[in-house]
N, C-alpha and C positions, 0 to 999 in steps of 0.2 A: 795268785790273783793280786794284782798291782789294786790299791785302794787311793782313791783319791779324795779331799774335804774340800768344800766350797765355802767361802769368806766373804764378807761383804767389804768393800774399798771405795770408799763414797757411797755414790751410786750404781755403784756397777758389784756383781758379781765373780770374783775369780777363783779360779778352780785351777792348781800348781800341779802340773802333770809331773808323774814319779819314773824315770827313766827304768829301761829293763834290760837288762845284760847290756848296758853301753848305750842304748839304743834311747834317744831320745827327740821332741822336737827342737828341729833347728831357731835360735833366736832370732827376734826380729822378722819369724814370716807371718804372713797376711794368711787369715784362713775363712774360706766361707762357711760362717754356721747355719745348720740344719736343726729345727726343730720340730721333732717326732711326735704326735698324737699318745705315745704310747712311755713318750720320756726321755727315748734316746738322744741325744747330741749328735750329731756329725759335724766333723771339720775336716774341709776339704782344702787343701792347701791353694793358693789362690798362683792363678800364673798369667801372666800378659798375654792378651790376646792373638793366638796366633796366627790371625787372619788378618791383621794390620799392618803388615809390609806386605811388600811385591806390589808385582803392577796390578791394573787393573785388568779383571776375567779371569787371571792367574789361576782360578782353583774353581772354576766353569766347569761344572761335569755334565756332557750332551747327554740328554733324554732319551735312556736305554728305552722306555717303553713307549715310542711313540709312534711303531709301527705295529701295536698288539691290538688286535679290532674287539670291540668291547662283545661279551657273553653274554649276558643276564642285567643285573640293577645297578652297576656303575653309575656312579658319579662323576663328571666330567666338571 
C-alpha cells in the first residue's frame, strides 16, 4: 500500500504522489479534481478538447430513433 502526507504550502494543500514499480505521474500535467462526499480525490488527467477541430457538423450523428412511434408516457 503506497502511503501518501499532505502539507500545507501557502495557501494551498500538497499531497507528493509516491511512484510504484517505475510507475508514476507525468510532470507538469493539468488534472481535473474530483471531490467525494465520502473523501475520495479523483484526478482525472485533463486533455484538450477533442471536438475543437474539423469542420463544422463533422461529428453530426442522424437521429437513429426518429422513425420509433411513441408507446405509453413519453416525453417528447
Amino acid at each position: 500500500m503506497l502511503i501518501a502526507k499532505s502539507r500545507l504550502q501557502g495557501s494551498s494543500v500538497v499531497i507528493t504522489l509516491p511512484s510504484s514499480n517505475g510507475n508514476k505521474p507525468a510532470a507538469n500535467q493539468e488534472y481535473i479534481v474530483v471531490y467525494s462526499e465520502d473523501g475520495t480525490i479523483i484526478l482525472v488527467p485533463k486533455i484538450d478538447d477533442p471536438f475543437s477541430s474539423g469542420e463544422e457538423a463533422e461529428f453530426y450523428e442522424e437521429d437513429e430513433w426518429e422513425d420509433m412511434k411513441l408507446e405509453g408516457r413519453e416525453i417528447i
